[in-house]
Each structure stands twice: as structure tokens, then as C-alpha cells.
C-alpha positions as a printed NumPy array, in Angstrom:
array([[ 11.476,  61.291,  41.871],
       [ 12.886,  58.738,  39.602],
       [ 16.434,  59.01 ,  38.825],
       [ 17.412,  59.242,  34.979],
       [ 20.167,  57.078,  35.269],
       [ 18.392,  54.111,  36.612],
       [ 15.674,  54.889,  33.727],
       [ 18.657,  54.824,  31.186],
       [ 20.137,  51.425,  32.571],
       [ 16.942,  49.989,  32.547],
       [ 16.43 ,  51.383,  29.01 ],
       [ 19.927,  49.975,  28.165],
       [ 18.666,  46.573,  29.87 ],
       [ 16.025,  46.404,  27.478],
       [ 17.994,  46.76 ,  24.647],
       [ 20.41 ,  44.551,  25.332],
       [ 17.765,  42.016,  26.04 ],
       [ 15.882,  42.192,  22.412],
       [ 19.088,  41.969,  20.442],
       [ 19.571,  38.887,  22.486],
       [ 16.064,  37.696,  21.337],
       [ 16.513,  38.848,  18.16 ],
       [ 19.734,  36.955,  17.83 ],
       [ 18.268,  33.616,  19.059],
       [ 15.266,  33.982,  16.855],
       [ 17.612,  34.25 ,  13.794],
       [ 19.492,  31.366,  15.292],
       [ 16.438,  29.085,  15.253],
       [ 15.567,  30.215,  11.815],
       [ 18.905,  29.38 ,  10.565],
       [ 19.343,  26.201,  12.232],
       [ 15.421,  25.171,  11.217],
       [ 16.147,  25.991,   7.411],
       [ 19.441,  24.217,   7.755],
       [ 17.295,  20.587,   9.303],
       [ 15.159,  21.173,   5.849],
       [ 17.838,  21.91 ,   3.27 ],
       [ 19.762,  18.947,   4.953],
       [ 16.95 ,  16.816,   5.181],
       [ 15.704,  17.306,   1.455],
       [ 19.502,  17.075,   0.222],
       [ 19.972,  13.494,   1.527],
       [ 16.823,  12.286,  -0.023],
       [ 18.078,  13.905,  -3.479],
       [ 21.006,  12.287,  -3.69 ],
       [ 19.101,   8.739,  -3.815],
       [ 18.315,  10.014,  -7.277],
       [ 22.063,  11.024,  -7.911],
       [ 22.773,  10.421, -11.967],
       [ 26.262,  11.837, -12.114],
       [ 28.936,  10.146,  -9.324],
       [ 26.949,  10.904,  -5.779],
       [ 26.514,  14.382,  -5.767],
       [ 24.604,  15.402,  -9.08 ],
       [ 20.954,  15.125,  -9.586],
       [ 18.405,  15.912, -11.748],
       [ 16.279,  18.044,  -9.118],
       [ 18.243,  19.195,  -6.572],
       [ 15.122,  20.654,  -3.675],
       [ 17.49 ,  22.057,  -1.113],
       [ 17.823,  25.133,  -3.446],
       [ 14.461,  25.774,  -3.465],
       [ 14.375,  25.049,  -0.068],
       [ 16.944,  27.628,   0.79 ],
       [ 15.508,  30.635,  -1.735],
       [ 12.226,  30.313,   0.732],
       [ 14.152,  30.506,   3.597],
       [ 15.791,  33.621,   2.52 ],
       [ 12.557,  34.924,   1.23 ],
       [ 11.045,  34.463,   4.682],
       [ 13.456,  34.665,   6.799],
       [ 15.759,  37.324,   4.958],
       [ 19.108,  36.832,   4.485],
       [ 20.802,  36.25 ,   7.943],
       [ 19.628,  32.793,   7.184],
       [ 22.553,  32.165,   5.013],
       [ 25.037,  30.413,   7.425],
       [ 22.514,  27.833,   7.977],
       [ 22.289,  27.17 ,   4.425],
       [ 25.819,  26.947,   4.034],
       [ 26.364,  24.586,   7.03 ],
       [ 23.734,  22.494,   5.802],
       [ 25.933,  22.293,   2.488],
       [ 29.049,  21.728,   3.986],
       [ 27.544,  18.639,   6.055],
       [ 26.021,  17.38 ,   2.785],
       [ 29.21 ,  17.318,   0.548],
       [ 31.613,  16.439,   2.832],
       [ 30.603,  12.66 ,   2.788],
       [ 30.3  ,  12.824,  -0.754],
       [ 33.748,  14.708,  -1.742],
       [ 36.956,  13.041,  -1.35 ],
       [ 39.51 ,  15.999,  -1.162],
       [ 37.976,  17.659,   2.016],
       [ 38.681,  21.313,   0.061],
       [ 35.977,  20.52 ,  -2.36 ],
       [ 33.342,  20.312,  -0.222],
       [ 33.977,  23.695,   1.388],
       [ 33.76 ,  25.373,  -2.236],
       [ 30.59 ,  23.453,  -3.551],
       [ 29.235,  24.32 ,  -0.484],
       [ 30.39 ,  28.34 ,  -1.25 ],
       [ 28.401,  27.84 ,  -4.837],
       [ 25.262,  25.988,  -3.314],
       [ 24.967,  29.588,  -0.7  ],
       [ 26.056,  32.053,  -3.38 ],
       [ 23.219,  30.837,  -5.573],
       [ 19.94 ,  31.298,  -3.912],
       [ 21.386,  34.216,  -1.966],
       [ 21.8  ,  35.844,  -5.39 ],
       [ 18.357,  34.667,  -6.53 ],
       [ 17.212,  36.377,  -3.174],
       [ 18.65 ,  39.611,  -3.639],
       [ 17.72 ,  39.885,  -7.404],
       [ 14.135,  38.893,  -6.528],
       [ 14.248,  41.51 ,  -3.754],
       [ 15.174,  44.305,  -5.947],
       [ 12.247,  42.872,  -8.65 ],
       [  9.857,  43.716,  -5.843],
       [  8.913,  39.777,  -5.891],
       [  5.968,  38.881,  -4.488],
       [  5.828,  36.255,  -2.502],
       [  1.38 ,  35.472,  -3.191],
       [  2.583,  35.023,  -6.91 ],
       [ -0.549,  36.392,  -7.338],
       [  1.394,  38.325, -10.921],
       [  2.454,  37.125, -13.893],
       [  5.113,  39.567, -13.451],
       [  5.922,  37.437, -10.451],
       [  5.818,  34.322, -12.439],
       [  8.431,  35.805, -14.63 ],
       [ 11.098,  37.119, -11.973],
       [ 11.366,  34.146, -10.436],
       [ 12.035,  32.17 , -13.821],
       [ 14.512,  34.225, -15.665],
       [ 16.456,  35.803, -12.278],
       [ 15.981,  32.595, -10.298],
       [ 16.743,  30.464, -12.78 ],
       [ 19.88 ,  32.725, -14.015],
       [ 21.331,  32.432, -10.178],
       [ 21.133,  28.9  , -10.376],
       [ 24.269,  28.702, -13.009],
       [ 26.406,  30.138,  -9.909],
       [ 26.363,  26.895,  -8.424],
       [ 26.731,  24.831, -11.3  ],
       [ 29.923,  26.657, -12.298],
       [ 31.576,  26.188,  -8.998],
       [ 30.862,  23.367,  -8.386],
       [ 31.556,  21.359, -11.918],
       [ 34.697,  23.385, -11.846],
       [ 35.376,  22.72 ,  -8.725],
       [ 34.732,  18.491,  -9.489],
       [ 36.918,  18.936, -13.109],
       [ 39.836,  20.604, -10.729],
       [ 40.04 ,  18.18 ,  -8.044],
       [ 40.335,  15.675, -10.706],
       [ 36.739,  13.921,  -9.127],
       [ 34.881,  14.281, -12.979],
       [ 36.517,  13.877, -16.182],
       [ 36.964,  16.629, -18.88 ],
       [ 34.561,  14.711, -21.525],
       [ 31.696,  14.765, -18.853],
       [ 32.289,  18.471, -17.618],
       [ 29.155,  20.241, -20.399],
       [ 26.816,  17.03 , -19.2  ],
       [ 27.66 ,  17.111, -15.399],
       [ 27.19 ,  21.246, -15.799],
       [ 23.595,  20.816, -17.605],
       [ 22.31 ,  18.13 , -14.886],
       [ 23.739,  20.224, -11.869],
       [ 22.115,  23.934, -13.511],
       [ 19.055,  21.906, -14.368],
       [ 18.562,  20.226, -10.766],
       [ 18.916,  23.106,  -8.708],
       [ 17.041,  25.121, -11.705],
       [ 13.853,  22.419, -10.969],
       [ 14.345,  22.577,  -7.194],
       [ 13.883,  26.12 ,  -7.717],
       [ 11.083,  26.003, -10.195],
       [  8.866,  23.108,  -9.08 ],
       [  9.837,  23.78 ,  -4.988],
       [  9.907,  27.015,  -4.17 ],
       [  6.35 ,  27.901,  -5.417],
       [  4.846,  24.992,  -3.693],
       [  6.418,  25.761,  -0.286],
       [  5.491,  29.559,  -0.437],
       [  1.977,  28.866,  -1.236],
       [  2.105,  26.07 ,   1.514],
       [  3.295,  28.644,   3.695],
       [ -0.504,  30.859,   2.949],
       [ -2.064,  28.072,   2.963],
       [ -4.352,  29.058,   5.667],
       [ -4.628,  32.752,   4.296],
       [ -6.13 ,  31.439,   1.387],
       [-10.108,  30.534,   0.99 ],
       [-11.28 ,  27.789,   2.416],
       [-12.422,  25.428,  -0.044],
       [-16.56 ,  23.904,  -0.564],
       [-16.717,  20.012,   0.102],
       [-17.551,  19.987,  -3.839],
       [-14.25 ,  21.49 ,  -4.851],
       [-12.42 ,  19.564,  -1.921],
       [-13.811,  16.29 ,  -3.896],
       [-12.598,  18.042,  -7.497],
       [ -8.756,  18.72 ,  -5.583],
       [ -8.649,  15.275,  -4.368],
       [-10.014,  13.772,  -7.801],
       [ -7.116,  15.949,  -9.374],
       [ -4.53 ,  15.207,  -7.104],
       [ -5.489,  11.488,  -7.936],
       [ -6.167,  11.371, -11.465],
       [ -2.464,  13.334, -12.1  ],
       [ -0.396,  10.448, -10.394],
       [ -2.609,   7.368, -11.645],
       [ -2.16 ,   9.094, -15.08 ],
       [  1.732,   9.995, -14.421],
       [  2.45 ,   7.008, -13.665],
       [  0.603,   4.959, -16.498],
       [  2.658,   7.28 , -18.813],
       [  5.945,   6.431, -17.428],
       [  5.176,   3.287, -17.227],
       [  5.168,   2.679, -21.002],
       [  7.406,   2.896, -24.161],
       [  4.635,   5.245, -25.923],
       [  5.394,   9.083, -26.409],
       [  2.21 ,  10.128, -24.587],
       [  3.609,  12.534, -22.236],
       [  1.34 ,  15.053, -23.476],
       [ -1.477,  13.084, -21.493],
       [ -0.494,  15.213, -17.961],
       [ -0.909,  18.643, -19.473],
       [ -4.929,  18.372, -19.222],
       [ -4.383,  18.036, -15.691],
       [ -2.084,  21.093, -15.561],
       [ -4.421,  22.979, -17.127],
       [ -7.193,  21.6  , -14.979],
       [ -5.391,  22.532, -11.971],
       [ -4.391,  26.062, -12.999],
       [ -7.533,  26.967, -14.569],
       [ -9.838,  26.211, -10.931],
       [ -7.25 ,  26.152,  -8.384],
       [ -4.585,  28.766,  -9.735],
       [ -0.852,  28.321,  -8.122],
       [ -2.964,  26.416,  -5.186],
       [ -3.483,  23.523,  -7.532],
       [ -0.674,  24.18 , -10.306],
       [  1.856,  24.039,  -7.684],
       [  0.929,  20.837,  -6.06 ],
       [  0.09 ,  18.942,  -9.747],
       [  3.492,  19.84 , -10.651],
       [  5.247,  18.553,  -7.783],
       [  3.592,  15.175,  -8.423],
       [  4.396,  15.15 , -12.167],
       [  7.696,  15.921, -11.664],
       [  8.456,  13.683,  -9.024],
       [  7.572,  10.547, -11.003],
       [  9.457,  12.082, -14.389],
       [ 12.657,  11.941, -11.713],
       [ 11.383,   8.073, -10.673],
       [ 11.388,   6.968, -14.108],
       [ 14.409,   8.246, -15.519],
       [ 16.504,   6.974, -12.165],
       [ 15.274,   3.554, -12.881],
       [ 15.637,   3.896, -16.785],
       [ 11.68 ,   2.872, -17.689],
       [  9.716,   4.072, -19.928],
       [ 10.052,   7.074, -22.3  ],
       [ 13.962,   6.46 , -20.835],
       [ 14.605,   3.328, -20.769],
       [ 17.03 ,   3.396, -23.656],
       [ 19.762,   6.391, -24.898],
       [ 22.819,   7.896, -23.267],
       [ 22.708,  10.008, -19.856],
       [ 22.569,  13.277, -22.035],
       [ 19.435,  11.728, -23.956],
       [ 17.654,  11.239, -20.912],
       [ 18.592,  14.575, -19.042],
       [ 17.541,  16.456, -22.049],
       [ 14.271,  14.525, -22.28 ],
       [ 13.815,  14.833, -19.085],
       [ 14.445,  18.788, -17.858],
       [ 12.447,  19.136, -21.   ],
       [  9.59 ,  17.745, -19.843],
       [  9.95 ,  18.646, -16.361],
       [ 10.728,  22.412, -17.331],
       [  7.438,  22.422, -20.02 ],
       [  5.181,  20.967, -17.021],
       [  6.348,  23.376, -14.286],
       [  6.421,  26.81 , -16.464],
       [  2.852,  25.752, -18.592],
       [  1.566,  25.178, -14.876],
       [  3.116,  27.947, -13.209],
       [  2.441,  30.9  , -15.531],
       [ -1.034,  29.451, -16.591],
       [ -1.588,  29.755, -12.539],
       [ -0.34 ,  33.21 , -12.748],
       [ -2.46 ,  34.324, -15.42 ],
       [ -5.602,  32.936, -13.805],
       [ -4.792,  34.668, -10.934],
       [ -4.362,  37.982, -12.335],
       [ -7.759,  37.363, -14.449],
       [ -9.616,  36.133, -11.128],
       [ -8.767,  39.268,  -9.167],
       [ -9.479,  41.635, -12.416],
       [-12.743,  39.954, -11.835],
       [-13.158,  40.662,  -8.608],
       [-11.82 ,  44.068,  -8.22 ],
       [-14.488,  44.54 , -11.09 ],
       [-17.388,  43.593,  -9.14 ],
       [-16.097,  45.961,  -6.349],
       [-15.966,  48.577,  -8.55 ],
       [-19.203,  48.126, -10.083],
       [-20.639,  47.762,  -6.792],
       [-18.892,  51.072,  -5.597],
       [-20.31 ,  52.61 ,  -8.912],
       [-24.256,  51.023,  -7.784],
       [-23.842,  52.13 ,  -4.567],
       [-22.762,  55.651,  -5.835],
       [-25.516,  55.73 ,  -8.255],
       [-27.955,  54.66 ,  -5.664],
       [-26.912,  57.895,  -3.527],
       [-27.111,  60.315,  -6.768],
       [-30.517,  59.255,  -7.164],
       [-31.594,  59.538,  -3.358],
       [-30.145,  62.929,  -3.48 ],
       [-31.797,  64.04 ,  -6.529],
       [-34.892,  62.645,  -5.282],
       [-34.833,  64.679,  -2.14 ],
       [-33.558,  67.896,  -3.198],
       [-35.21 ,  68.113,  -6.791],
       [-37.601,  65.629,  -7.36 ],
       [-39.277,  66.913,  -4.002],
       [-38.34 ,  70.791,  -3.748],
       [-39.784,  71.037,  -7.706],
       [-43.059,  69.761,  -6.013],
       [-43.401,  71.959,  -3.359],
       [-42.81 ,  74.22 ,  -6.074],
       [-45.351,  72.842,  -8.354],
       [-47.997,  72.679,  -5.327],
       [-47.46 ,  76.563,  -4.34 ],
       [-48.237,  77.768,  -7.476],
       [-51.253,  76.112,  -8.061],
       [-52.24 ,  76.85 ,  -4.362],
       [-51.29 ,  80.488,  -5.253],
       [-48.469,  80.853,  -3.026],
       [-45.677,  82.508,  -4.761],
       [-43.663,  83.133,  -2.591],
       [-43.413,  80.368,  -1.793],
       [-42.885,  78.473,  -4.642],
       [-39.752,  81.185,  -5.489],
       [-38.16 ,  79.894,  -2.355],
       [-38.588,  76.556,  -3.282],
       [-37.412,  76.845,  -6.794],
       [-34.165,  78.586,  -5.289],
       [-33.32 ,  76.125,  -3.023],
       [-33.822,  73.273,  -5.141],
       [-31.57 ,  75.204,  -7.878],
       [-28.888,  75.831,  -5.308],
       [-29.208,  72.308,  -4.805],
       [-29.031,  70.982,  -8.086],
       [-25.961,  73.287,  -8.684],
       [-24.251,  71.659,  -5.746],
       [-25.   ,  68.052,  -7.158],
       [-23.792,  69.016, -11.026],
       [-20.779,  70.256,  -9.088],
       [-19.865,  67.434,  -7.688],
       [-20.864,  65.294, -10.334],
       [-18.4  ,  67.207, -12.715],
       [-15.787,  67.172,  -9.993],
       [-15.909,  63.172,  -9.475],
       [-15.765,  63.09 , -13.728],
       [-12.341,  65.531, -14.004],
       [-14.816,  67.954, -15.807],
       [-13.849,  70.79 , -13.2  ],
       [-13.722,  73.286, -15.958],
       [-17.691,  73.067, -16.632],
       [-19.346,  74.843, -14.046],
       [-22.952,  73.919, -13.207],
       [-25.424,  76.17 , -15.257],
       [-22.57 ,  76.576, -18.565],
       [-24.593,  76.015, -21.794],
       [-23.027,  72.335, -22.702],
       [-25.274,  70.399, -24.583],
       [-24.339,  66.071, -24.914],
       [-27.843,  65.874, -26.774],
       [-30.313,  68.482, -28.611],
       [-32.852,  69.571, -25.672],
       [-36.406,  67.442, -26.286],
       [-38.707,  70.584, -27.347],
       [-42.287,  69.508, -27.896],
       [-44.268,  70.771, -30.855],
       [-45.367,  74.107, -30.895],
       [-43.176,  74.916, -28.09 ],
       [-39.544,  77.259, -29.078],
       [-35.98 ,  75.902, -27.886],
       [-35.091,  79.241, -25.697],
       [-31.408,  79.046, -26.342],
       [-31.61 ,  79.389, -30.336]])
């Protein structure tokens, strides 16, 4: 006989021991979303265009609003170690950093939760997606930028004049790392859930992929206002690839908007900082939305296209059955009919003319029944077209 305590220790033993997995599995997620936020930070701040700390696409937040997406939130005290580590180097009064660090958590934890309660889907397969994650996304994004500007302006580290322009390039960075990063890493993430791809439209990705930088870079590259040149790739990418190409195309394009206006050439080779940011998030916020929601929409019409061909094939299939049925229980019973009368059987034929009535009924029935006619019974006098009467012959319901 077993013995219920040792069944309810061993119970408890259990218990104990998946909260410890469970707690080293968030661990590891934590510390694994703190290497890539860390990681992407340091490269970032190559491309710093306000003191050291203040770029023009800031990845880390995008980086962390996946995490939290995939991980949920008990992720966030890896992203705010990983924040702490990345401004303390970069903020002289040691206080600072522990406050930017505060803003760069709050942020995409609030663009988490409001995402969460939007019902966000993380296949941005839906316009509807498309839209969340700009406007509540984006709209998190100005938590950070408020503490930490203000945060800067207090400790005396940025000067009153620059506050408006520091604000605008921190909102817009981590705005773009949210906007051109996280959609790329979550559809990274399916990658493999998605459909594999024919050698002929591998050779069209890789020709895209190609032709976007080669032509990205020519544009940069010169003083002429043809930044309007990348869009037909954007569109390109959208319209055959959806987010799986728009994603991707805008990485690229945005990526060498940021190289060009860090090393002044091109379209920015001449104006003041503001000048340039504006130009820039312009251009780098027109790219990523025309790309992103075009993807969306092409989504949403690809799978109205296929759930259409379902359903016709549903409605084929059904049709296909009607037709059997009819076949066997009318077409046929009317002939056995048809044969016993002229055989002289009549009998006969009556049985077979009440059994293929009964089931004709039953098939009107559930005809009705699949149409939300349930009112109509099988046999009512309702008439969609005058009856065919031949000549000479009188219509028995006048």
C-alpha cells in the first residue's frame, strides 16, 4: 500500500523542481536578450550624432519589445541590466545612467503591454497589426526620450538650446529601432514556419536583396534628390514577398540612410544636425511604414485569396455531394418509377414514387437548413421562377 505522505512529498518534490526549471529558463531568456540588446547597443553608438549616447536608430529597443513579445515580460531585468552596462561608460554622473537605463525598460515594456491588450499578433499577417505596433509602439517610445533628455538637461551633460533636437533624435532612434527591427526579427523568428521558397523566386529574393543596396547606395552616394529611386524596390518586395521581403528591404535601406548621414555624404552632406535628422527620420520613417503596411495589406489580400479558394472548394465539394445524392435518390428512384409503370407494376411504382419523395423532402430540408431558410418547409408553394408549362398543358396551381 503506498503511503499518501510519501506520494505528497514526492508531489511536493516535483513542484519544487519545475519552479526551479522554470526559474532558470527565465534566467537564460533574460540573460540571452540582455547579450543582444547589449550587443546591438554598442554597435549603435558608432553612429552616435548627439554627445555618445544619442543616435538616429537606436536597435536595442526593438530588440527588447521582441524579447518581451516572446519571452513575456519577466524578461525585463535583463533589459534593464543590459541598459545600465551600456550607459554607464557613456554617463559621467554615475546617477544618470541608472535613470536612462529606468526610461530605456519603461519603454518597450509599455509598448509590450499596450500591444498585449491590442491582441497583437505577432505573424503581422493584419493590417490591424501593422497599425498597433506603429501608433502604440511608436507612442511608448517618447517614455524614453523624456527621461532620458531630461535626465541629460538635469545633470547638466546637454545644454538647454539642444534639449527639442536631442529629444527628436533620441524618440526617433528608438522609434526606428522599433519600426525597422522589431518586424524583421519576429518574422526571422517564423522563418522556418513560413513556405519554402521555388529556386525561381529564391533567384528574384536574392536579385532584390541586391538590386536595393547597389541602388541605396548609388543614391546616397550623390548630391541628386533621387531618393524616390528605393521605393520600387519596396514595393517590389511587399507586393511578392509580403513582410518576408518588406522587412528585410527595409533594414537594408535604412541602414545605409544611417551610413550616409553619419559620414555627412550625399543628400546630407550640407545643413545643420536638425536638417539632417529631419531629412533623415523622414525618409527612414516613409521607407519603413510604405514597406510595412504595403506588406500588411498584401498579406491580408493573399490569405482573402486563399481562404477563397477553400471556400469555393468546400462549396464544389458540397455541390458535388448534392448532386450524387440527387442522383441516387431521385434521378434513380423516379426511374424505377418510370420502368414499373410501363411494365404495369403499380405497386410498385407507388412505392418508388414515395420513397423518392420522402427523399427529396429530406434533401430540400437540408438544403433550406444550410441556406437559414428554416421557415420554408419542403413541399410550401414558393415559387423563385414561373413553373415551365408546355403548350397545351395547364399550370395546376392557378
Amino acid at each position: 500500500m503506498i503511503d499518501p505522505s510519501d506520494m505528497k512529498s514526492a508531489l511536493i518534490d516535483r513542484t519544487g523542481h519545475g519552479k526551479q526549471r522554470d526559474i532558470l529558463v527565465a534566467v537564460l531568456e533574460a540573460i540571452l536578450v540582455a547579450v543582444l540588446y547589449y550587443a546591438a547597443a554598442r554597435l549603435s553608438l558608432r553612429v552616435a550624432l548627439v554627445g555618445t549616447s544619442v543616435t538616429p536608430v537606436w536597435p536595442p529597443s526593438g530588440i527588447a519589445l521582441v524579447g518581451l513579445l516572446v519571452f513575456g515580460r519577466k524578461v525585463w531585468p535583463g533589459i534593464y541590466l543590459a541598459a545600465l552596462a551600456v550607459n554607464l561608460p557613456l554617463s559621467p554622473p554615475t546617477w544618470t545612467a541608472f535613470v536612462i537605463a529606468v526610461g530605456n525598460t519603461l519603454a518597450p515594456v509599455a509598448a509590450y503591454e499596450l500591444l498585449r491588450l491590442a491582441r497583437f499578433d505577432m505573424a503581422l499577417a493584419r493590417l490591424r497589426d501593422a497599425i498597433a505596433l506603429v501608433s502604440l509602439a511608436l507612442g511608448a517610445m517618447t517614455i524614453s526620450a523624456t527621461i532620458g533628455t531630461t535626465t541629460l538637461r538635469l545633470s547638466h551633460s546637454l545644454g538647454g538650446h539642444a534639449y527639442w533636437t536631442s529629444w527628436s533624435v533620441w524618440w526617433t532612434g528608438d522609434a526606428m529601432g522599433v519600426l525597422v527591427f522589431t518586424p524583421f526579427l519576429l518574422l526571422l523568428l517564423r522563418l522556418r514556419a513560413g513556405p519554402k521558397l521555388s529556386w525561381p523566386r529564391v533567384v528574384e529574393a536574392v536579385l532584390l536583396l541586391g538590386g536595393t543596396g547597389v541602388v541605396s547606395v548609388a543614391v546616397f552616394r550623390n548630391h541628386l534628390q533621387l531618393l524616390f529611386l528605393v521605393f520600387p524596390f519596396l514595393i517590389w518586395a511587399a507586393w511578392r514577398f509580403e513582410q518576408r521581403g518588406a522587412a528585410p528591404v527595409t533594414l537594408i535601406v535604412t541602414v545605409i540612410a544611417v551610413w550616409a548621414a553619419v559620414n555627412n555624404i550625399g543628400p546630407f552632406a550640407h545643413g545643420s544636425l536638425l536638417d539632417k535628422m529631419i531629412r533623415l527620420q523622414s525618409f527612414n520613417g516613409s521607407v519603413a511604414l510604405t514597406a510595412f503596411f504595403l506588406g500588411a495589406v498584401t498579406t491580408e489580400r493573399s490569405r482573402a485569396l486563399t481562404e477563397e479558394g477553400a471556400l469555393r472548394s468546400r462549396e464544389a465539394d458540397s455541390n458535388r455531394k448534392r448532386a450524387l445524392e440527387l442522383n441516387d435518390e431521385v434521378v434513380q428512384g423516379l426511374s424505377v418509377a418510370k420502368y414499373a409503370l410501363e411494365s404495369g407494376e403499380v405497386s410498385t411504382a407507388r412505392r418508388a414514387v414515395t420513397h423518392t419523395l420522402e427523399a427529396a423532402r429530406q434533401i430540400v430540408s437540408d438544403l433550406l437548413a444550410v441556406s437559414g431558410s428554416a421557415a420554408i418547409q419542403p413541399g410550401d408553394l414558393v415559387r423563385e421562377r414561373p413553373a415551365v408549362i408546355s403548350r397545351g398543358s395547364r399550370d395546376p396551381y392557378l
